[in-house]
Backbone as numpy.savetxt, mean C-alpha at the origin, in Angstrom:
# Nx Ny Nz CAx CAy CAz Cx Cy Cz
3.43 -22.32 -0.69 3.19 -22.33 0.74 1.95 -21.51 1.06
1.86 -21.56 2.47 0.37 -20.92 3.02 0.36 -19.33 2.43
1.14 -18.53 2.61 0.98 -17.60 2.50 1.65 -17.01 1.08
1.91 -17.58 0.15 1.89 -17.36 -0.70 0.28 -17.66 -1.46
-0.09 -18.26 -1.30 -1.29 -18.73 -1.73 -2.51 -18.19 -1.58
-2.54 -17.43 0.18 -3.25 -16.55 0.10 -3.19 -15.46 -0.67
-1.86 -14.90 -0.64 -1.67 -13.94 -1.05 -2.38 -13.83 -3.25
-2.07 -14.65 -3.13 -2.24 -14.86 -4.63 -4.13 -15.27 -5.18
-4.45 -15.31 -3.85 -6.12 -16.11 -3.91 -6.39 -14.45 -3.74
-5.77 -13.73 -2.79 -6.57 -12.32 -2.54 -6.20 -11.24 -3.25
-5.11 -11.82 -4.44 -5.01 -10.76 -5.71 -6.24 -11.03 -6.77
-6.66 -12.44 -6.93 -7.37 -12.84 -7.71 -9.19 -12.03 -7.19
-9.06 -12.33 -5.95 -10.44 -11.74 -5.69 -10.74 -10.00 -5.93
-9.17 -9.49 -5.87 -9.47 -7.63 -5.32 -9.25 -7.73 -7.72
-9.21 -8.90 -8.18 -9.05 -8.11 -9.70 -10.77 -8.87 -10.20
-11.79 -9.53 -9.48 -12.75 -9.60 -9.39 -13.41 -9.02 -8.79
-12.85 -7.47 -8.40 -13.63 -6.83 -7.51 -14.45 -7.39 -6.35
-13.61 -8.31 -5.22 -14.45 -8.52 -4.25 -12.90 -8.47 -2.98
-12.80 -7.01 -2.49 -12.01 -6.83 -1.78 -12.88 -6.81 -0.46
-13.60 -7.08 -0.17 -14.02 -7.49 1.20 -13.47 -9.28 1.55
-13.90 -9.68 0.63 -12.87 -11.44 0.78 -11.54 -11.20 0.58
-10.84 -10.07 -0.10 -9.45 -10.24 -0.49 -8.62 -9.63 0.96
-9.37 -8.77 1.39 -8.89 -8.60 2.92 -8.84 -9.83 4.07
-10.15 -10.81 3.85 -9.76 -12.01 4.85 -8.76 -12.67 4.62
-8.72 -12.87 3.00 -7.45 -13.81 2.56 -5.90 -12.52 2.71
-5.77 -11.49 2.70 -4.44 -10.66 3.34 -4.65 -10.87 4.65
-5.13 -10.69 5.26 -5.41 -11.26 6.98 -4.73 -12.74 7.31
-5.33 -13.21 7.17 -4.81 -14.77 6.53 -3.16 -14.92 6.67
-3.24 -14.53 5.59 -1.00 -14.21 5.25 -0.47 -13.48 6.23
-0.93 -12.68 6.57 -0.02 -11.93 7.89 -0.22 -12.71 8.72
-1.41 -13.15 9.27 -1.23 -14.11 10.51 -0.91 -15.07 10.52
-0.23 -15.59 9.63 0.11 -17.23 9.71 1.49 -16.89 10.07
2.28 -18.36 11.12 3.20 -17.92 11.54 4.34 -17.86 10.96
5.18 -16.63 11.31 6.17 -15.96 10.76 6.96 -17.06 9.98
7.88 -17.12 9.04 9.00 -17.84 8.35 10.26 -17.24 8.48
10.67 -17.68 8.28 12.84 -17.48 8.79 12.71 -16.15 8.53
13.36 -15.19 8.85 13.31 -13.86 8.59 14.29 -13.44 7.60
14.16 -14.21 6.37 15.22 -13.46 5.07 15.01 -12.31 4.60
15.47 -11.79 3.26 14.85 -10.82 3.12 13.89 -10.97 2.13
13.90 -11.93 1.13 12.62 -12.81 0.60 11.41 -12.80 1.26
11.46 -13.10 3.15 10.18 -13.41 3.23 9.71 -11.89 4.01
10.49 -10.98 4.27 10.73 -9.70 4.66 9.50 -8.62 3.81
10.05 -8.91 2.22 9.70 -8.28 0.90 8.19 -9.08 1.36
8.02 -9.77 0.96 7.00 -10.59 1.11 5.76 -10.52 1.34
6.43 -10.25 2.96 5.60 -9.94 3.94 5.12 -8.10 4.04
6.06 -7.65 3.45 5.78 -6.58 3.14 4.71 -6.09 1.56
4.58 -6.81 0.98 3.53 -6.92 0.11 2.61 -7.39 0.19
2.28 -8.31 1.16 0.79 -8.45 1.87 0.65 -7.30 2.69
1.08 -6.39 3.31 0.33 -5.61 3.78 0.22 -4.12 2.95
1.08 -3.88 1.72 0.23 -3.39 0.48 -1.20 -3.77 -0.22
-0.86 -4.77 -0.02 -2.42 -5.76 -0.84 -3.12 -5.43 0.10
-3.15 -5.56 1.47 -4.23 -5.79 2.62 -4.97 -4.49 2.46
-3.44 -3.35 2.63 -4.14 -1.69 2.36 -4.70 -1.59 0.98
-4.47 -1.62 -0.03 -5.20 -1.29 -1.36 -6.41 -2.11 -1.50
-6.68 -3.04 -0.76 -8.46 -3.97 -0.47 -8.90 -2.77 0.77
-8.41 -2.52 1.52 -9.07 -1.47 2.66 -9.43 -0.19 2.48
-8.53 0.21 1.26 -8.52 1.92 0.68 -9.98 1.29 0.05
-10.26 0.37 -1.11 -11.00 -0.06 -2.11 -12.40 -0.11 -1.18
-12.29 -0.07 -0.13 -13.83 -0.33 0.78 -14.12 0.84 1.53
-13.05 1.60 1.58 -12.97 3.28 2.25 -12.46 3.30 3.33
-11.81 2.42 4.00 -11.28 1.85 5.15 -9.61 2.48 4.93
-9.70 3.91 4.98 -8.60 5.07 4.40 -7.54 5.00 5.05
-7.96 4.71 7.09 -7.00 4.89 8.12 -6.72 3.40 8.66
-7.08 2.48 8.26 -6.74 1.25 8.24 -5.27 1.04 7.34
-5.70 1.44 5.96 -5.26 1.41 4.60 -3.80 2.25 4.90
-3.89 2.89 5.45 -2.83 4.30 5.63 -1.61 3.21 6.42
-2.18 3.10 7.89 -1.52 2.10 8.66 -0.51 0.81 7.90
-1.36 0.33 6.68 -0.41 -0.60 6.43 0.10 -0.79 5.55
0.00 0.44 4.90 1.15 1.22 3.77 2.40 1.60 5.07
2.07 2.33 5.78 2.94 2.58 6.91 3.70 1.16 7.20
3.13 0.35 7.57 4.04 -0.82 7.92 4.81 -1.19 6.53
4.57 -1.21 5.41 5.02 -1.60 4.61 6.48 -1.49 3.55
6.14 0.14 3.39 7.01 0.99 3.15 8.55 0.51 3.61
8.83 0.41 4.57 10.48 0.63 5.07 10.98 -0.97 4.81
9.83 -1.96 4.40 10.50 -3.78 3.38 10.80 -3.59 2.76
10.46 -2.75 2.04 9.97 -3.19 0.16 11.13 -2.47 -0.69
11.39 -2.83 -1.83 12.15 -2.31 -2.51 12.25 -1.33 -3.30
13.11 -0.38 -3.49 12.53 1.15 -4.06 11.27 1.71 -5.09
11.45 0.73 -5.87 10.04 0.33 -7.01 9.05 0.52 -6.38
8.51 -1.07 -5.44 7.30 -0.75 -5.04 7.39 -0.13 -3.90
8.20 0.60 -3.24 8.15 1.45 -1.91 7.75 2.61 -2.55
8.07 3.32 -3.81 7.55 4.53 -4.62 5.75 4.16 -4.25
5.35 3.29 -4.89 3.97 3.10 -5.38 3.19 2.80 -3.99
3.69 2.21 -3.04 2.90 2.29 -1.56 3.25 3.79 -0.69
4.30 4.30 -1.13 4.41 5.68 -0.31 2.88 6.46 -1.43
3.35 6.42 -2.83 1.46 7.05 -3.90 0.59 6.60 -3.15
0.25 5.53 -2.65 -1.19 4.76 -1.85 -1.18 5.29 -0.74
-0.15 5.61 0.22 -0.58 6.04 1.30 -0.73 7.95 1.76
-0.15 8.38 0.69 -0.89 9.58 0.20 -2.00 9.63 -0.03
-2.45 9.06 -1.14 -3.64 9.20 -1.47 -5.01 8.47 -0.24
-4.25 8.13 0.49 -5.19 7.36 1.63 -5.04 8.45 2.89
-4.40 9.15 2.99 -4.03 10.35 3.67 -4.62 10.91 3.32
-4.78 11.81 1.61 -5.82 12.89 1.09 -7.12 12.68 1.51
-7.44 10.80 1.15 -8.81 10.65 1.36 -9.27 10.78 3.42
-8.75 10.90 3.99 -9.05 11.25 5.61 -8.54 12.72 5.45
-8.31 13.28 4.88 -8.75 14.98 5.09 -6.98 15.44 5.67
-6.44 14.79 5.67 -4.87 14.67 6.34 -3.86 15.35 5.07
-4.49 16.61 4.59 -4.00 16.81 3.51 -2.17 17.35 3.86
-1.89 17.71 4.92 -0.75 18.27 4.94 0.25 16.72 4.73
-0.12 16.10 5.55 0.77 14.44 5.65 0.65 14.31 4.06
0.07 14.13 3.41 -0.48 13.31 2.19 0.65 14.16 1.23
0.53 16.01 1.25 1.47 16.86 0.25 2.89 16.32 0.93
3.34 15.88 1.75 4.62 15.67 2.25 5.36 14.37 1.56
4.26 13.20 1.95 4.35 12.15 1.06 4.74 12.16 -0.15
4.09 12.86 -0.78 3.91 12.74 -2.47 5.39 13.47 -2.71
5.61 14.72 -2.13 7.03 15.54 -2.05 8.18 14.81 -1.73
7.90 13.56 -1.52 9.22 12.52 -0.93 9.68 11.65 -1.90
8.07 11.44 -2.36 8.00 10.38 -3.92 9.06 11.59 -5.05
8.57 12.75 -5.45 8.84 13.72 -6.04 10.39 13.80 -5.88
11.26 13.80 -4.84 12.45 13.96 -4.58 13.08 12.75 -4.85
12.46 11.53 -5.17 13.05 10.31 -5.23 13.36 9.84 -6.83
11.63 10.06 -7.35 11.51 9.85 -8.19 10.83 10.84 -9.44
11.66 12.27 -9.58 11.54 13.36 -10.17 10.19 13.51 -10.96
9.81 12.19 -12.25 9.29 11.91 -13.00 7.94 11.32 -12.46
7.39 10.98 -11.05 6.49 10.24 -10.69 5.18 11.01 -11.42
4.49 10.33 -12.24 3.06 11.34 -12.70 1.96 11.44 -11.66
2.30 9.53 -10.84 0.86 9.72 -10.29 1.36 10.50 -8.44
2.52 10.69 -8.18 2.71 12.04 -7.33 1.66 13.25 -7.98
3.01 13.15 -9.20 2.26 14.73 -9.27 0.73 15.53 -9.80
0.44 14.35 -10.38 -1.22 14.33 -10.25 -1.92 14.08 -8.99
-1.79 13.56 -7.91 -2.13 14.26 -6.55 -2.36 15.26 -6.41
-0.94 15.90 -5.81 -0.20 17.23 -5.44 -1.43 17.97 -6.18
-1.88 18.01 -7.81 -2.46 18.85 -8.49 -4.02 18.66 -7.83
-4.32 17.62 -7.17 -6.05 17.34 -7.43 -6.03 18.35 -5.44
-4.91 18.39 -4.53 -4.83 18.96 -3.65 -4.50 20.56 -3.83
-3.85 20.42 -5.09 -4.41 22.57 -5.41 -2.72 22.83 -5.31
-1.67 21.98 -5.29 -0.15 22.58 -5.93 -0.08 21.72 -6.61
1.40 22.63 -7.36 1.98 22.57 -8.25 3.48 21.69 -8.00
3.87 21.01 -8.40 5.03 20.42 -7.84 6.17 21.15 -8.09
């Protein structure tokens, strides 16, 4: 379908390094109109706007990027909700938002004890976990 397709055209472009097109094609998928609200298309839809943010972080577009890790987060399933709460830290660190960003990573940390790329943050911001 439509938005699978984008979605899959604008993974192909951000692993050819051209996340300025991989953002039109995540644009794309979110705006096309909604589908039954399962939780299939829920997840989904919640991973286009991971993709959308990790093409926006990739262009420096930090508080864009932040935003739709924010939207994303509370779909997705614990796995990748770990790895978009890491992205939107680190998209937090990068806008100077360092207190939000140590909180983040401290949430990942409580969830997922073992996270490296938490706690390699936390370290490049000057604690210790």
């Amino acid at each position: 379908d439509f938005l699978m397709a984008r979605l899959r055209y604008g993974k192909l472009l951000m692993r050819a390094q051209r996340p300025t097109e991989a953002i039109a094609q995540f644009r794309q998928a979110l705006a096309a109109p909604p589908r039954l609200a399962t939780n299939e298309s829920q997840a989904t839809l919640a991973e286009a706007h991971v993709l959308l943010g990790a093409a926006l972080a990739e262009t420096g577009a930090f508080a864009e990027a932040a935003a739709e890790f924010q939207a994303a987060i509370p779909s997705l399933p614990p796995d990748k909700s770990i790895r978009a709460q890491v992205s939107l830290g680190r998209a937090l660190a990068a806008l100077g938002r360092n207190a939000e960003a140590i909180d983040v990573f401290k949430q990942v940390l409580q969830v997922d004890p073992g996270n490296d790329r938490a706690t390699t943050e936390l370290h490049k911001l000057g604690l210790t976990p």
